[in-house]
C-alpha positions in Angstrom: 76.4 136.2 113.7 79.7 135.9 115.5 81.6 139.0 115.7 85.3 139.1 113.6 88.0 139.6 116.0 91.5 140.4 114.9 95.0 139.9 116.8 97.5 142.0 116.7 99.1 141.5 113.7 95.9 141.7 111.7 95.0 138.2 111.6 91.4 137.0 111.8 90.9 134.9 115.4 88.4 131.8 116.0 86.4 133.1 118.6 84.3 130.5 121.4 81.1 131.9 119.6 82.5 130.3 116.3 83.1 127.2 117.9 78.9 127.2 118.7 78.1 128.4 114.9 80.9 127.4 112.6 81.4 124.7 110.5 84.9 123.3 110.2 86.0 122.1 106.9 88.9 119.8 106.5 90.4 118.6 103.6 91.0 114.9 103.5 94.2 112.4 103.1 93.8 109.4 104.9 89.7 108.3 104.7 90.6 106.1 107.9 92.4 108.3 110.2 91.0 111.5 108.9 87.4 110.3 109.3 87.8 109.1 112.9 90.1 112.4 113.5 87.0 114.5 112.0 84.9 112.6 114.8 87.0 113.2 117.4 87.0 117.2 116.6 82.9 116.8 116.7 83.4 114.9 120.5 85.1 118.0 121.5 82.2 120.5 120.5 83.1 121.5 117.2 81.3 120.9 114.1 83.2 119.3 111.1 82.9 118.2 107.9 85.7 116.0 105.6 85.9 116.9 102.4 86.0 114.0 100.0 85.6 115.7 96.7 87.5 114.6 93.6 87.6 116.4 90.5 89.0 118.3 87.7 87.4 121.4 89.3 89.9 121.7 92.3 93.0 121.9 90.0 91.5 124.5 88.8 90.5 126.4 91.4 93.8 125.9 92.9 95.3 127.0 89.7 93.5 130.2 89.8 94.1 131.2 93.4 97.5 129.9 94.0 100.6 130.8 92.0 101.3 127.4 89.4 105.0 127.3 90.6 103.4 126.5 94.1 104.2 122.7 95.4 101.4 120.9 94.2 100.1 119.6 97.4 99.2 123.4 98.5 97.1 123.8 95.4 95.1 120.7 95.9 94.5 121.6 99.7 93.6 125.4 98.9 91.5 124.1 95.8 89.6 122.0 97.8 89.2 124.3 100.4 87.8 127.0 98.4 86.0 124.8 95.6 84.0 123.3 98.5 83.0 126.8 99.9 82.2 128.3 96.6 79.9 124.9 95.4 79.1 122.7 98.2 76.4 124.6 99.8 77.8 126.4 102.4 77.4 129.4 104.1 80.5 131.2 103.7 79.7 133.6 106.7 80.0 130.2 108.6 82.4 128.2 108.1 85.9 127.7 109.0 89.2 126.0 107.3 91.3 123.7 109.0 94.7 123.2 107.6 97.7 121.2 109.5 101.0 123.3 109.7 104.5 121.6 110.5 106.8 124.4 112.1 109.6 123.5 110.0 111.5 125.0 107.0 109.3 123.1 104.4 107.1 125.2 102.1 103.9 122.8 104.3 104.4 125.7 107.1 103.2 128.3 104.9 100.8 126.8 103.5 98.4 128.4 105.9 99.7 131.8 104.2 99.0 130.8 100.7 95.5 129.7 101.8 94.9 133.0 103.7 96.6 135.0 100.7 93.8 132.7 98.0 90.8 133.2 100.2 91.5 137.0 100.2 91.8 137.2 96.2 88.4 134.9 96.2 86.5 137.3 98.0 86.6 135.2 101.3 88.9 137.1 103.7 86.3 137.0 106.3 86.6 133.2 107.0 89.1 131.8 109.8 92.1 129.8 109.5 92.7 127.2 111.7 96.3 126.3 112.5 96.4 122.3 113.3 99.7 122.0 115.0 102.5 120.5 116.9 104.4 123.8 117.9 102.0 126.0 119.6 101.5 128.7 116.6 98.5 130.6 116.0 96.5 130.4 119.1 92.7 131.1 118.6 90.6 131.8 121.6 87.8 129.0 120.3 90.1 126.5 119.2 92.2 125.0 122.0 92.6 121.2 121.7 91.9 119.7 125.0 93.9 117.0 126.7 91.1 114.6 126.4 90.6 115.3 122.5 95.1 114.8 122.0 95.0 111.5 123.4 92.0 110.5 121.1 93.5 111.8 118.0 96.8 110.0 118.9 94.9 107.1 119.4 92.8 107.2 116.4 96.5 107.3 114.1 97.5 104.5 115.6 94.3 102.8 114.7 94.4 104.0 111.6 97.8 102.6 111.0 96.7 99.0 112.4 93.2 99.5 110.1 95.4 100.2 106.7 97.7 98.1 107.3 96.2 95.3 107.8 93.1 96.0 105.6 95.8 96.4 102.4 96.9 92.7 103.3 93.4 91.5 103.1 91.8 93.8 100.4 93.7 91.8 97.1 93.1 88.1 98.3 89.6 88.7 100.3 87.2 86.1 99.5 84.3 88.1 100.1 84.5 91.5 98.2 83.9 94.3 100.5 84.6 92.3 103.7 87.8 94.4 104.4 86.3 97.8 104.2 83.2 96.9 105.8 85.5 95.6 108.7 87.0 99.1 108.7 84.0 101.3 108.6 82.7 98.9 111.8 85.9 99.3 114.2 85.9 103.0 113.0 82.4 103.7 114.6 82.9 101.2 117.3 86.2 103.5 117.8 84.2 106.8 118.4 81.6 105.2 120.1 84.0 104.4 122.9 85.7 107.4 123.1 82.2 108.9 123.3 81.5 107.2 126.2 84.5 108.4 128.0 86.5 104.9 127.4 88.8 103.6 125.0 92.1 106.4 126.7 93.7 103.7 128.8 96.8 102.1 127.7 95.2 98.8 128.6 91.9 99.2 127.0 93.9 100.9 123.6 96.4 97.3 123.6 92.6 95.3 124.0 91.4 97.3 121.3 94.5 96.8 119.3 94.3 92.9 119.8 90.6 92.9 118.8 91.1 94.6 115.3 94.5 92.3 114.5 92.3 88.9 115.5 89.1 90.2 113.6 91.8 91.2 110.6 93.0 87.8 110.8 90.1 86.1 110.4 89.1 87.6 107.1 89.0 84.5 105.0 91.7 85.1 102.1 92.4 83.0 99.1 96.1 81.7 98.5 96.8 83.8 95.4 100.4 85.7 95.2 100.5 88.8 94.3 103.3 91.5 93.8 104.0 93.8 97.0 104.4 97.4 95.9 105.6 100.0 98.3 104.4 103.7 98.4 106.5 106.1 99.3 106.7 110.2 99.3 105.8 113.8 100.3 103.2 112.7 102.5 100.0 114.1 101.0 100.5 112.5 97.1 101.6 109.4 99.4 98.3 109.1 100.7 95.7 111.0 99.2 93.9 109.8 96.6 93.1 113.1 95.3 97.0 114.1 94.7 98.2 110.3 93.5 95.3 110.1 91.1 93.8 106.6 92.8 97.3 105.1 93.7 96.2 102.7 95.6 93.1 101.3 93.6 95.0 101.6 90.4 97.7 98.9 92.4 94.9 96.6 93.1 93.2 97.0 89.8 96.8 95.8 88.3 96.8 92.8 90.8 99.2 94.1 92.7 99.0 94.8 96.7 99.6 98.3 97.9 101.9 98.3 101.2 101.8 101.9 102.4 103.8 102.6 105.4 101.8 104.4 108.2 101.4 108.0 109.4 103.2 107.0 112.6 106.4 106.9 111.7 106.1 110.2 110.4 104.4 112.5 113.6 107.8 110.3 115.4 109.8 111.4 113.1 108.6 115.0 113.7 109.4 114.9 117.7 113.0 113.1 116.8 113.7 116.1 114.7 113.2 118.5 117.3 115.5 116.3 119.8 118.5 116.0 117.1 118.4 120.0 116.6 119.6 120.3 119.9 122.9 117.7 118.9 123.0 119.8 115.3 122.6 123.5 116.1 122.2 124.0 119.9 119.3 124.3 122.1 118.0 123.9 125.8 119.4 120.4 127.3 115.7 120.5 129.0 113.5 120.7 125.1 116.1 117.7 124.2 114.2 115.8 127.3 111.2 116.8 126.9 111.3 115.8 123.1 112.6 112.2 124.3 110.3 111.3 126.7 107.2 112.1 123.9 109.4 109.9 121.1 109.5 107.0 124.2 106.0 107.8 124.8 104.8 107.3 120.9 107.7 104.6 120.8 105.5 102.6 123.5 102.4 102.6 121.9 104.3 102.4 118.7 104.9 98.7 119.8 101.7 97.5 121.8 100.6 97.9 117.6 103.4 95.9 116.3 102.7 93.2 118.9 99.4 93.1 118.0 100.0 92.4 114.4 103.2 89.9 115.2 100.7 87.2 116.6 99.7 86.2 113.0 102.4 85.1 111.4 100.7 85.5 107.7 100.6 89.5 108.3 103.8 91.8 107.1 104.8 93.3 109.8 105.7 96.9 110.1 108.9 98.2 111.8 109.1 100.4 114.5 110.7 104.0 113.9 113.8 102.8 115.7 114.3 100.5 113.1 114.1 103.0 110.7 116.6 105.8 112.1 119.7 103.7 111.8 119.1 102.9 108.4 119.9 105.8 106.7 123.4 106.4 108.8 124.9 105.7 105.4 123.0 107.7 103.1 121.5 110.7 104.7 122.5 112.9 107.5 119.9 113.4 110.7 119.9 117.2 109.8 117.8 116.4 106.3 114.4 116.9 108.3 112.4 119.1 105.8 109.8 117.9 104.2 109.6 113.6 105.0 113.6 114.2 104.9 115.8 111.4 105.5 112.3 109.4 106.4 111.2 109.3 103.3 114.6 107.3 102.6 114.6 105.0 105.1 110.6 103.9 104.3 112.4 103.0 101.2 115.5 100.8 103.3 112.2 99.3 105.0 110.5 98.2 102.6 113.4 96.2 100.4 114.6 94.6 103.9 110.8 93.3 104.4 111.2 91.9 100.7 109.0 94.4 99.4 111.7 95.7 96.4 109.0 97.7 94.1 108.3 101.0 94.7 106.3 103.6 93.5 108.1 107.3 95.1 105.7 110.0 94.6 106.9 113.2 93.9 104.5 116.2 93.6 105.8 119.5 91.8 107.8 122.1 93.2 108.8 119.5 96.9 112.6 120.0 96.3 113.3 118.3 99.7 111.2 115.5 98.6 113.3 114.7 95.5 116.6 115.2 97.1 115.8 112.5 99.4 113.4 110.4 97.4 114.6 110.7 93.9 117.4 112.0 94.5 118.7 108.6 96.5 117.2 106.3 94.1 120.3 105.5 92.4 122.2 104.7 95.4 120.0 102.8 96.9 119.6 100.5 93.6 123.4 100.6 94.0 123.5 98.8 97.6 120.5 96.5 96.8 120.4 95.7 93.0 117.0 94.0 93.6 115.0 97.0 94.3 112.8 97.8 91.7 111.6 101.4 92.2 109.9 103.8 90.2 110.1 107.8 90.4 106.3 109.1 89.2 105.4 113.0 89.2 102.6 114.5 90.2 101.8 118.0 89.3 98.7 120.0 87.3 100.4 119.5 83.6 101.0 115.8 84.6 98.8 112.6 82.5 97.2 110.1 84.4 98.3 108.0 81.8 101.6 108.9 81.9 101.9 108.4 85.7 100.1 104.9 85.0 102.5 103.8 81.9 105.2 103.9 84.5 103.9 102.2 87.0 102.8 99.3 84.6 106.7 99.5 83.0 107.8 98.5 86.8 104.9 96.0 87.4 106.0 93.9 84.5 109.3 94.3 85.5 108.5 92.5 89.5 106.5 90.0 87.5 109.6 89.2 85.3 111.2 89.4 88.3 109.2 87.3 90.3 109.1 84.5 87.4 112.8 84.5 87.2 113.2 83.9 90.8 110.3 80.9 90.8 112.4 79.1 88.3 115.7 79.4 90.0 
């Protein structure tokens, strides 16, 4: 068994001999990007597992290790976490959590804390913490991404994005039921498959790749039915996950609706363009400004080999690129509202009405203050500016009624379809 080594301040290191015996767990929030992100981890030598469990049972646990005025994201990440060590068979002598940690002001940075704070009231203080970050915090001697393994988890979100994009564009009007996903779990593998054979890095062979999945996309055969569009938008985990938007996503396409779900993308950009614009706002080194440029021109470019991709069929949505996005808000939100999805998380909004996609569900988990300041909070002005926008504020928190959450939803889904009929017979 691998010895436990301790830093300095007392906190429990991932040693190389972990990386040979541990298991990583991760808890999930995109099945598309996560799963091919998981693989990528397992390329570079380390063993990983996804957790996809979804149940009453994590609430709870969450609720009993974490303090209920907690943001509700945190307690579904730290009930996972410890419901799958306690009950999925593990041994808890070797295993290791994995949990992603921002660098900003937003509660998601201490996160990490909470988790480490839960696992020590469980009993569990002698399993690692994995920091998975942008800014360079909490090194661990058997963790340390390599160059090789960055490029393929950048290029697996930018598959993802193309994947889920496209996918939630064929999913509602497929011919074939189970076409779309099947399509997805296919490029996913053929994905990892490259990148285990030492390909798939170039820019050239990631823009053939792209092209590839848009054509194959495209040729899913799709019936001529019109459906209502309905944006999701939010902190970013009850955006995407299933388990903290109680099905979002299904429950759209069980209505008849289509889910349009802006990517993760726009999002890690948004991250970089932060760290640029706190330079302008509060000072810095002229030389981090640079550096933080050239990355956001970096992502920017590969940003658009995806968008080009999807542009050649003219019966796809197509997304636009973060610096689209940025000007939007000039008139709503200052560049310094950056925690949380900040001033992004109102210009997904902008997006989505100028795309002609008005409806919108904003999902706001308990105790995200940023995230109702600029989702909720700019709701009103927004409807203001563009009276057609039909969006709808739903929370997500422990004490909060699936059918409650669902009520609403349906309330603005007959409203589009009123809309929608009104506009037919003008």
């Amino acid at each position: 068994m691998a010895k436990l080594v301790y830093d300095k301040t007392g906190r429990l290191l991932f040693t190389k001999e972990m990386k040979q015996e541990y298991t990583l767990l991760m808890p999930q929030m995109l099945p598309v990007h996560f799963d091919m992100l998981r693989k990528c981890f397992e390329l570079d030598g380390f063993k990983a597992v996804m957790l996809n469990t979804h149940h009453q049972g994590i609430v709870d646990t969450g609720l009993k290790y974490v303090h209920n005025d907690t943001c509700y994201p945190a307690l579904l990440v730290i009930g996972q976490l410890i419901d799958a060590i306690q009950n999925g068979g593990y041994d808890p002598h070797k295993v290791a959590v994995v949990i992603t940690q921002t660098g900003g002001g937003c509660r998601a940075s201490n996160y990490i804390h909470l988790l480490r704070k839960a696992l020590v009231k469980a009993g569990l203080e002698f399993i690692p913490v994995l920091s998975l970050n942008l800014s360079g915090l909490e090194p661990n001697p058997g963790f340390k991404p390599t160059l090789k393994l960055a490029l393929r988890l950048i290029r697996a979100v930018f598959y993802g994005d193309l994947m889920t994009w496209m996918g939630n564009q064929c999913l509602p009007y497929e011919v074939s039921k189970g076409q779309t996903n099947a399509l997805i779990e296919r490029w996913k593998n053929r994905i990892i498959d490259e990148f285990d054979r030492g390909g798939g890095l170039s820019r050239r062979a990631f823009r053939k790749n792209l092209a590839a999945i848009a054509a194959d996309f495209a040729a899913i055969p799709v019936t001529g039915e019109k459906k209502i569009p309905v944006g999701i938008v939010g902190e970013i985990y009850v955006k995407f996950s299933s388990l903290g938007n109680n099905g979002l996503e299904q429950f759209l396409l069980d209505e008849g609706a289509e889910p349009v779900v802006p990517g993760l993308a726009d999002f890690l950009i948004f991250k970089i363009d932060n760290r640029a614009e706190d330079v302008d706002l509060y000072g810095g080194k002229s030389l981090k400004k640079l550096a933080m440029k050239l990355a956001e021109k970096y992502f920017h470019g590969i940003q658009m080999d995806m968008i080009q991709a999807i542009s050649q069929y003219p019966r796809f949505r197509v997304m636009q690129p973060f610096t689209h996005l940025k000007p939007l808000v000039k008139d709503y939100l200052g560049y310094g509202n950056k925690m949380g999805e900040g001033w992004l998380l109102t210009a997904e909004m902008l997006d989505l009405i100028e795309m002609g996609v008005p409806n919108i569900v904003c999902t706001q988990p308990f105790g995200c203050l940023p995230n109702h300041v600029a989702g909720k909070g700019m709701i009103g002005k927004i409807k203001q500016e563009h009276p057609e926008s039909n969006i709808v504020a739903v929370d997500y928190d422990p004490s909060a009624t699936k059918i409650n959450q669902e009520n609403r939803i349906k309330l603005m889904l007959a409203n589009a379809a009123l809309q929608q009929r009104q506009t037919a017979s003008v």
